[in-house]
Structure formats: C-alpha cells, structure tokens
DODOBA-572528 format. One record per residue: residue in three letters; residue number from 0; x, y, z of N, C-alpha, C in turn. Coordinates in steps of 0.2 Angstrom, whole numbers. Layout:
% residues N
type, seq, nu, nv, nw, cau, cav, caw, cu, cv, cw
ALA, NUM, X, Y, Z, X, Y, Z, X, Y, Z
...
//
This chain:
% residues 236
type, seq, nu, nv, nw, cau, cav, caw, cu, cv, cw
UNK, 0, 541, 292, 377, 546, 295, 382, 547, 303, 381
UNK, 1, 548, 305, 375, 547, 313, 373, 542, 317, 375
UNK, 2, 536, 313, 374, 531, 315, 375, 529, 316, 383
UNK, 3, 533, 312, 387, 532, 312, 396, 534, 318, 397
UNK, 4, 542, 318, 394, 547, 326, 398, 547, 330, 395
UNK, 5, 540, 332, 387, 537, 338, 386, 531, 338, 392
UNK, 6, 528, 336, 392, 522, 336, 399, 526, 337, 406
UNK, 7, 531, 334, 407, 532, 337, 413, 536, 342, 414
UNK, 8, 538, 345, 407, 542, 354, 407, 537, 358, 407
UNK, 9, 532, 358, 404, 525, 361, 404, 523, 363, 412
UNK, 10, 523, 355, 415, 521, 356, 421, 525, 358, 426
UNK, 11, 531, 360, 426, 538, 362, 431, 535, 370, 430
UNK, 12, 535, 372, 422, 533, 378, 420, 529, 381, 421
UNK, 13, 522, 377, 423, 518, 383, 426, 518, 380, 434
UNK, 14, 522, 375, 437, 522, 375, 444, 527, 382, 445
UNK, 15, 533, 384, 442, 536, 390, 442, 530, 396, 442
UNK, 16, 528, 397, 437, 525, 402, 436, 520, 404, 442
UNK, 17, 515, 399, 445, 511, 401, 449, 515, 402, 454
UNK, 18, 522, 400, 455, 526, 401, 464, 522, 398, 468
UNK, 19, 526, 400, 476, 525, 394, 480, 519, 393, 482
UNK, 20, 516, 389, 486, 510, 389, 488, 509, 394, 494
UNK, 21, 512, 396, 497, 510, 402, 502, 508, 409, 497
UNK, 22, 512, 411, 490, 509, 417, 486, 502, 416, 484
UNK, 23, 498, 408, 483, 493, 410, 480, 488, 410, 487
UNK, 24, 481, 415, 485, 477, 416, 490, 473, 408, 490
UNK, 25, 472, 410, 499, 469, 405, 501, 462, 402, 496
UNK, 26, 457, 396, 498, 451, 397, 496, 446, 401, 502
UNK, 27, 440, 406, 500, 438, 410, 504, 433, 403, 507
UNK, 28, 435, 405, 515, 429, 403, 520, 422, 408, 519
UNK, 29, 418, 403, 524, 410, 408, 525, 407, 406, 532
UNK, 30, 407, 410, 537, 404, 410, 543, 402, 414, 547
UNK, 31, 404, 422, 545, 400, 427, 544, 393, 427, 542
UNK, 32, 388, 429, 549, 381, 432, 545, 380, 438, 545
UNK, 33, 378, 442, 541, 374, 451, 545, 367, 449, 544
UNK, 34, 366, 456, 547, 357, 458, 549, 357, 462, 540
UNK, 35, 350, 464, 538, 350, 466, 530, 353, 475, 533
UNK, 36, 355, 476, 539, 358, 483, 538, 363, 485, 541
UNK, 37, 365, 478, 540, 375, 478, 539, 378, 476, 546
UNK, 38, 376, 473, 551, 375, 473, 559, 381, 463, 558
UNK, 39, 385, 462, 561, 388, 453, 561, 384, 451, 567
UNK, 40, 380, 447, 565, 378, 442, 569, 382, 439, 573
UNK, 41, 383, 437, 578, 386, 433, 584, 386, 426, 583
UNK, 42, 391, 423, 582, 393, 415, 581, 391, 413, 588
UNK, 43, 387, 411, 590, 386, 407, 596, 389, 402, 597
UNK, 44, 394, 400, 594, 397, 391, 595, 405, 396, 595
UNK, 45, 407, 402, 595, 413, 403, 592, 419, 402, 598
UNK, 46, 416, 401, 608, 422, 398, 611, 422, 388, 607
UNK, 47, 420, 386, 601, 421, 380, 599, 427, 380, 595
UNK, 48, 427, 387, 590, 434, 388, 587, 440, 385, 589
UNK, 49, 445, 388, 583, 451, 386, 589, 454, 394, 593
UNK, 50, 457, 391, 600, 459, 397, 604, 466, 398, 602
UNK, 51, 466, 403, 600, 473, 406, 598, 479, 409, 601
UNK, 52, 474, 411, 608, 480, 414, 615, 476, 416, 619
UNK, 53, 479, 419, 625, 476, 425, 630, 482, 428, 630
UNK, 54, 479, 435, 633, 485, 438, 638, 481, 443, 644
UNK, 55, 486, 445, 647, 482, 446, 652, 485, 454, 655
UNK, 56, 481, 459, 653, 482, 465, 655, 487, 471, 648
UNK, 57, 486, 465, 641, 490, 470, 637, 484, 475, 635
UNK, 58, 487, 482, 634, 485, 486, 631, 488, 489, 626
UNK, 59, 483, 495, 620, 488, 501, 616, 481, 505, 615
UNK, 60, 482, 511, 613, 478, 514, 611, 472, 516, 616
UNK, 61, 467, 518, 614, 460, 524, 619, 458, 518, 623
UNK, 62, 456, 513, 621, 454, 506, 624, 459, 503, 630
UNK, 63, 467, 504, 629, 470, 502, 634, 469, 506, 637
UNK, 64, 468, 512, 637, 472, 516, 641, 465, 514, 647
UNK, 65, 458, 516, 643, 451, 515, 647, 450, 510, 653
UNK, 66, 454, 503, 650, 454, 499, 653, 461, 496, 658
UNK, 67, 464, 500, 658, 474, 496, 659, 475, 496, 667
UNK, 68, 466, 499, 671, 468, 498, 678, 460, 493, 681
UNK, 69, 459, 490, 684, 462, 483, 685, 461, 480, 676
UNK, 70, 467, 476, 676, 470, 471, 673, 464, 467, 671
UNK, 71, 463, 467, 665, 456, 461, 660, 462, 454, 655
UNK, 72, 461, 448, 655, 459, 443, 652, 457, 447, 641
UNK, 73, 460, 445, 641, 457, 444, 632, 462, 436, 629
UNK, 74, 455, 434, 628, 454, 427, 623, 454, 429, 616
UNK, 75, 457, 427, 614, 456, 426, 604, 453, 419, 600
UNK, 76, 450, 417, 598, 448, 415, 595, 444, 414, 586
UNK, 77, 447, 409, 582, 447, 412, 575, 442, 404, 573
UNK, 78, 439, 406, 567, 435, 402, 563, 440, 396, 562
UNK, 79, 439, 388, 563, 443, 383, 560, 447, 382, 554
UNK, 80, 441, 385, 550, 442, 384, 542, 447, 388, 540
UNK, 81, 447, 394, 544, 452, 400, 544, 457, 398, 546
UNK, 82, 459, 394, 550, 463, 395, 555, 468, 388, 549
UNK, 83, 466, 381, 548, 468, 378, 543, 473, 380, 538
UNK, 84, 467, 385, 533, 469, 389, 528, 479, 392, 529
UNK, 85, 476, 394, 536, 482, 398, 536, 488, 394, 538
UNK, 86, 488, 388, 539, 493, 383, 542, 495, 380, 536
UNK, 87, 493, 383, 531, 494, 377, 524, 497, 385, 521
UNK, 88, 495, 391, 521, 496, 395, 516, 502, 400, 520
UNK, 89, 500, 403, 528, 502, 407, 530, 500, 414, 529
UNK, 90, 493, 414, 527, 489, 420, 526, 482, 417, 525
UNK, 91, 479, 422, 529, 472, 422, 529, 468, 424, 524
UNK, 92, 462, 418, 523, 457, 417, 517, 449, 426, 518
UNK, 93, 449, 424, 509, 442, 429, 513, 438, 426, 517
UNK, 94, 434, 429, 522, 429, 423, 526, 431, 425, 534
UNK, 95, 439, 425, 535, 440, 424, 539, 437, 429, 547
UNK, 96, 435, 425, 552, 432, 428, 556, 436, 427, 563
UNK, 97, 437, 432, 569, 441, 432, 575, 437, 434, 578
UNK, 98, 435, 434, 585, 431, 435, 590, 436, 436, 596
UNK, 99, 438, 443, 599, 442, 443, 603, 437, 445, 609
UNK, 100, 438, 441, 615, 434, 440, 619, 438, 444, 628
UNK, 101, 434, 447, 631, 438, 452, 636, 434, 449, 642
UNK, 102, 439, 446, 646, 433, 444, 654, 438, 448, 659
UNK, 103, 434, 449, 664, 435, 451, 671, 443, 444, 675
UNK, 104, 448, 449, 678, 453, 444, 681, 451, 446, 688
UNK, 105, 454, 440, 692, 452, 441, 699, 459, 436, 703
UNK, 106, 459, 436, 709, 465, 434, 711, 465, 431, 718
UNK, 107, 459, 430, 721, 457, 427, 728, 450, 427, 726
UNK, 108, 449, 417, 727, 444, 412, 725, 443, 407, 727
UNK, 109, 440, 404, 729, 441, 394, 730, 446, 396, 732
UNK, 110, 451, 393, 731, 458, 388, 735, 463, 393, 730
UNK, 111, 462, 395, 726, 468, 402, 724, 468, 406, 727
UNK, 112, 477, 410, 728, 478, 414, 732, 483, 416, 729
UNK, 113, 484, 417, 724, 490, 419, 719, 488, 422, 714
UNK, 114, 491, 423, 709, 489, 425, 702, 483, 427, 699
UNK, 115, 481, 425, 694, 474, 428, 690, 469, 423, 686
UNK, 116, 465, 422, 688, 460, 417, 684, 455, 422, 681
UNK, 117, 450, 420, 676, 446, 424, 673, 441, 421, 676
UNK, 118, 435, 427, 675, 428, 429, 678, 422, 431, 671
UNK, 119, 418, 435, 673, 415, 435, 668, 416, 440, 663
UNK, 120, 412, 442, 659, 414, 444, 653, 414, 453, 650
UNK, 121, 417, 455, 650, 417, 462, 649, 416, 465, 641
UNK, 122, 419, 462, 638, 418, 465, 630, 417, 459, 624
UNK, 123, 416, 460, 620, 417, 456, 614, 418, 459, 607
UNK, 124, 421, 459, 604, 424, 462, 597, 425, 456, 591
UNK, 125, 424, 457, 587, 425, 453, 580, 430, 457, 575
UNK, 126, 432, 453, 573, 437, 455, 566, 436, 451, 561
UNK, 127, 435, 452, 555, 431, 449, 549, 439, 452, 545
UNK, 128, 439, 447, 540, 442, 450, 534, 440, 446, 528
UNK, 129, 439, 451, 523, 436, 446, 518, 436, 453, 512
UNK, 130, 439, 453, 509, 440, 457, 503, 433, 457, 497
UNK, 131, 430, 451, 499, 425, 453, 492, 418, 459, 498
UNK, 132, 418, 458, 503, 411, 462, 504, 418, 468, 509
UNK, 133, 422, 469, 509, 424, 476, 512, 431, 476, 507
UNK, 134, 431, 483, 507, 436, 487, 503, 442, 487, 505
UNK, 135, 442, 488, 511, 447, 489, 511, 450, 482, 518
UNK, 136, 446, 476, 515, 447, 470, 516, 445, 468, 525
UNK, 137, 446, 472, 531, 446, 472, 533, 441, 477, 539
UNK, 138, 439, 471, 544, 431, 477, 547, 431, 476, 555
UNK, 139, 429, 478, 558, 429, 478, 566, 422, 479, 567
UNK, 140, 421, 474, 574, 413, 474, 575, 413, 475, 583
UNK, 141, 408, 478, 587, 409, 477, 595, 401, 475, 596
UNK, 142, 403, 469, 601, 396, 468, 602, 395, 472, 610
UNK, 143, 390, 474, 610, 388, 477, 615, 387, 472, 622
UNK, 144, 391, 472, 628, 389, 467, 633, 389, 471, 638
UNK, 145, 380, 466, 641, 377, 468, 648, 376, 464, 652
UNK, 146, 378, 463, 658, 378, 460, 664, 379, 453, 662
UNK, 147, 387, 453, 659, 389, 448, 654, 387, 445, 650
UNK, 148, 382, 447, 646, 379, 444, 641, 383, 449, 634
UNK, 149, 384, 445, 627, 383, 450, 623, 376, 449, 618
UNK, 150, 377, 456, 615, 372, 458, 611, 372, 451, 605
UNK, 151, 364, 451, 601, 365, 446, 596, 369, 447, 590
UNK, 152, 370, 455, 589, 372, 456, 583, 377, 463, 586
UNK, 153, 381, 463, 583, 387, 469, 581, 387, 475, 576
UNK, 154, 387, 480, 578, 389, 485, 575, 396, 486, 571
UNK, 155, 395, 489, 565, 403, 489, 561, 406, 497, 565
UNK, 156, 411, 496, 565, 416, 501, 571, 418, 508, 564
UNK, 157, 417, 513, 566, 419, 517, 562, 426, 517, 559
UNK, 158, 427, 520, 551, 435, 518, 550, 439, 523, 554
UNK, 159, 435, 527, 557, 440, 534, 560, 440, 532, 567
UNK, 160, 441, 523, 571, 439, 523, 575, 450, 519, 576
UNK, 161, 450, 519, 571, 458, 517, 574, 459, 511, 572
UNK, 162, 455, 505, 573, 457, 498, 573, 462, 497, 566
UNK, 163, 457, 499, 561, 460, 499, 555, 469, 502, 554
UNK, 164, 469, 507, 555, 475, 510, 554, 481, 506, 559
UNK, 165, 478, 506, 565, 484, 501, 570, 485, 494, 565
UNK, 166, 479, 490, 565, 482, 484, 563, 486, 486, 556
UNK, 167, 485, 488, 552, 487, 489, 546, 496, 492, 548
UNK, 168, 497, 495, 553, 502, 498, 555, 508, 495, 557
UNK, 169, 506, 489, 562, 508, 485, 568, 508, 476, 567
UNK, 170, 504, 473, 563, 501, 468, 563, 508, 464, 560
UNK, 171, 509, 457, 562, 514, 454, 557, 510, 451, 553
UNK, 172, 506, 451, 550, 506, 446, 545, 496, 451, 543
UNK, 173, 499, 455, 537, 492, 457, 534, 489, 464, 539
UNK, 174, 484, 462, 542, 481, 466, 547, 479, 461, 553
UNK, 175, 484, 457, 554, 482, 452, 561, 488, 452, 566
UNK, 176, 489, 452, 572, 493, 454, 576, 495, 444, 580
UNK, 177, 496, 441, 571, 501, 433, 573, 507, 434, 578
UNK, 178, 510, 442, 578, 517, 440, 583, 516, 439, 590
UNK, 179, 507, 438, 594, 505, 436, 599, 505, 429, 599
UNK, 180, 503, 426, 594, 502, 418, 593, 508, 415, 591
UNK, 181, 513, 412, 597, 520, 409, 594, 519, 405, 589
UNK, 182, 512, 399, 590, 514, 392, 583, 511, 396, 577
UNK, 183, 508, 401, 577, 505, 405, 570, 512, 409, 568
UNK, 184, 515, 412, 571, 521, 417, 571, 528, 410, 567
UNK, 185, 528, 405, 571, 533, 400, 567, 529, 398, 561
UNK, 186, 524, 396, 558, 521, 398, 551, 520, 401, 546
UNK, 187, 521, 409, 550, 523, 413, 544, 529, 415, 543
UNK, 188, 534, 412, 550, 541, 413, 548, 543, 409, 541
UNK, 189, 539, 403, 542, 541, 397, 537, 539, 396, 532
UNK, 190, 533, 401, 532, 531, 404, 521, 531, 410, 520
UNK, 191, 535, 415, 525, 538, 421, 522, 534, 425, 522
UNK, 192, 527, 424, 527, 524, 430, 525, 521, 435, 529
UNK, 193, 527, 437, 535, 529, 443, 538, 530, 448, 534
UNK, 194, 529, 453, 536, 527, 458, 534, 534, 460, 534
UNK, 195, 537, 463, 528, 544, 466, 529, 548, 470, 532
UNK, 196, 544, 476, 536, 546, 481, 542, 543, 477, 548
UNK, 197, 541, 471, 547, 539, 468, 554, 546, 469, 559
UNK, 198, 544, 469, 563, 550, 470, 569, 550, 465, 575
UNK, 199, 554, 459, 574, 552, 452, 578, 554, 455, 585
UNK, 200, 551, 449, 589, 549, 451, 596, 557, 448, 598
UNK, 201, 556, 452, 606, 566, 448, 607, 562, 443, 609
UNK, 202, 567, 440, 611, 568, 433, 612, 566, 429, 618
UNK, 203, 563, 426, 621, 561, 424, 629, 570, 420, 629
UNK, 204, 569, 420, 640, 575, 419, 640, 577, 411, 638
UNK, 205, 572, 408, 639, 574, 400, 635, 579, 401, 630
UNK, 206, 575, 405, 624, 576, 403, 616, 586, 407, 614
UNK, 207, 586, 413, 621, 591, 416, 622, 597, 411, 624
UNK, 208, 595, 407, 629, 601, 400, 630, 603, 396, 627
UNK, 209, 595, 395, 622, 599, 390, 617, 600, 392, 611
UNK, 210, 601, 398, 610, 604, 402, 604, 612, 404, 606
UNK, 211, 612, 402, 612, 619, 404, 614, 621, 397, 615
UNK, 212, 621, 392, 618, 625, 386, 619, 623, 383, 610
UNK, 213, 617, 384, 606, 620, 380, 600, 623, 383, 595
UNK, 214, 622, 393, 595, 626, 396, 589, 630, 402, 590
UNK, 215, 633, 400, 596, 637, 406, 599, 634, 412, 603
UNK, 216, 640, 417, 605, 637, 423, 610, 636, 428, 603
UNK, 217, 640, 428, 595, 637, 434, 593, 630, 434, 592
UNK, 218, 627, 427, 590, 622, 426, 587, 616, 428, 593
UNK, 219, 619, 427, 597, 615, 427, 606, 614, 434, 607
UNK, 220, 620, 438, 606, 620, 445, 609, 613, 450, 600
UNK, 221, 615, 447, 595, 610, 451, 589, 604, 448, 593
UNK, 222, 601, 444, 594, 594, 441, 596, 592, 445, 600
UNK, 223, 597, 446, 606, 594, 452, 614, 592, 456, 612
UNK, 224, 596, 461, 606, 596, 467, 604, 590, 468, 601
UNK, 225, 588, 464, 595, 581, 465, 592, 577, 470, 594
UNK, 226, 576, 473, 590, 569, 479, 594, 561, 475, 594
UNK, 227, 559, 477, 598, 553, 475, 598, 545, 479, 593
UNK, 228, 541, 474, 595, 535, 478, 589, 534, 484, 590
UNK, 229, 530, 490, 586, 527, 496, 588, 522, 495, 593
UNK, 230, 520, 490, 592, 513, 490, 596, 512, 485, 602
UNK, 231, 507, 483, 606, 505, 481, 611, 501, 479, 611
UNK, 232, 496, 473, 615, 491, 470, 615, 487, 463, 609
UNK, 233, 483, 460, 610, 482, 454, 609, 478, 455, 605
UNK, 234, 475, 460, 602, 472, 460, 596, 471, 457, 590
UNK, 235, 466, 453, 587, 467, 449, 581, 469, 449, 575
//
C-alpha cells in the first residue's frame, strides 16, 4: 500500500509539473508540400478540410482596401489533423496548414433576388505555421489565380508584405484570427489560450438578452461596452 501512494505522489508530481494539457504543444501535423525552391504546392482535396467560416465583404489593410468594392466571399479552411489538435489543446500544431479561399458575390440568379451567393473564385492564400521549417513560425503563400483556376504551387509572401506583422498584432490566439470562428473562439476561451491584450468581440444581440435576463443589467451593460478587436477580416 506505501508503495501505491509513493507511485501515485510521483505521478500527481510530475502531472503538476508538466501543467495543463493546453501548455504543452501539440504533436506536429504534415500536409504541406514545396517545390525544391521553396514554392507550397496546392492541396487539391483542401475544400475536403474542415470549413471554418466565411464572411462576406470583410476587409483591413492594402488588400481590403483593393478589394472593398464590390463585396467578395472569403472561405477558410484548415487541415483536420490541425484542426483536432486544436480542439483537444487550444493551440495550433507545427504542420498546421489554412487555405483561405476569396470567390466572386453576386445577388440576382436562378430564383434569388436577395442577398449574396458565391460565384467563382478570385484569390487563393495559404497560411502554414510550423516552427521547425520557418523562423519565425509562421508564412503566407498566394496562389496565383486565372480565369478561376489557381496556380499548382504558391509563392512565399515577402515578410515586408504585412501579413505577418498584422496577425502577430491582431490575431486571438498565436497568429490566427479564431475571434472569426465562434466554436474555435469558445475553445480557446476554455483552455486559456487568448492572447492576453486580446480585445473580445461585443456581444451579438442574442448573447446580450441572455446576459441580461440570466446575470443582470450590470453584467449586460460591461458586455455592450467591450471594445472590439484592432483589426478586421477573415484572415486565418
């Protein structure tokens, strides 16, 4: 029996020691391929992923501004394997790969006469992070796309090109922009791993009603007030 409750002090002690399971890193994914002069090949299965949101018409930066008239679709999509890791840890593995996808909106079609459905495809970008093959963990790639097709392989995006410094800036979690993916965004609220000047989004009016009928108007009137992120757009 001594011998039990020395073995499991041991074990409480270095369950202590290594902390929760969100501090340690994930295990690195692999789905990233390049060309031998540093180019990301194109995942061809990656609308297979899982889809992580759209939005429609967000912009920031040289790119919004370029685009912010008429109004484009952007899809996100992330590797599985990544995408798991981060439901279990609340931060992204090396490996992990994002593919944000830009199509054409359009608003009179078939039998719609409202709103905005997507068309064909206008951009495609990748976002890698993987700390053993870039420095500074994190890389941008744009595939070049013509007459809706994209290119097979991507160019890596210069660091003086902005992507970096915004995510790194803006992003809630690392250099990823989770405060656009609510069930991502409740994941990292719940292993702590928002970024600590993160700036939560206000509140939609729903979550504003039931902040007010189940924990009162003070707790209702702090929620409105919340300031919102520095930044804008669906970026991965």
């Amino acid at each position: 029996m001594r011998q039990t409750r020395v073995a499991l002090a041991v074990a409480g002690l270095g369950a202590a020691l290594a902390g929760p399971a969100s501090a340690r890193p994930a295990e690195p994914v692999q789905a990233a391929r390049y060309t031998d002069d540093g180019r990301l090949l194109l995942p061809e299965d990656y609308r297979e992923w899982v889809f992580l949101g759209s939005g429609l018409g967000m912009t920031y930066g040289p790119l919004g501004a370029a685009r912010a008239f008429p109004a484009q679709f952007d899809n996100v999509f992330v590797l599985p394997e990544a995408h798991r890791a981060f439901l279990e840890a609340g931060r992204w593995p090396d490996g992990t790969v994002f593919l944000l996808e830009v199509r054409y909106a359009a608003s009179h079609g078939s039998i719609n006469r409202d709103g905005h459905f997507q068309t064909d495809l206008s951009g495609l970008e990748a976002h890698v992070i993987d700390g053993r093959r870039f420095e500074e963990r994190s890389r941008f790639f744009d595939f070049q796309v013509q007459g809706g097709r994209p290119g097979p392989s991507a160019r890596p995006l210069s660091r003086d090109a902005g992507c970096l410094a915004c995510h790194t800036k803006s992003a809630a979690v690392e250099t990823t922009f989770v405060q656009f993916y609510p069930t991502l965004l409740e994941v990292a609220e719940r292993k702590g791993t928002l970024r600590r000047d993160f700036a939560a989004l206000a509140p939609s009016p729903v979550r504003l009603y039931h902040t007010l009928v189940g924990r009162g108007w003070p707790d209702a009137k702090r929620a409105s007030t919340t300031p919102a992120p520095r930044t804008q757009g669906p970026r991965s």
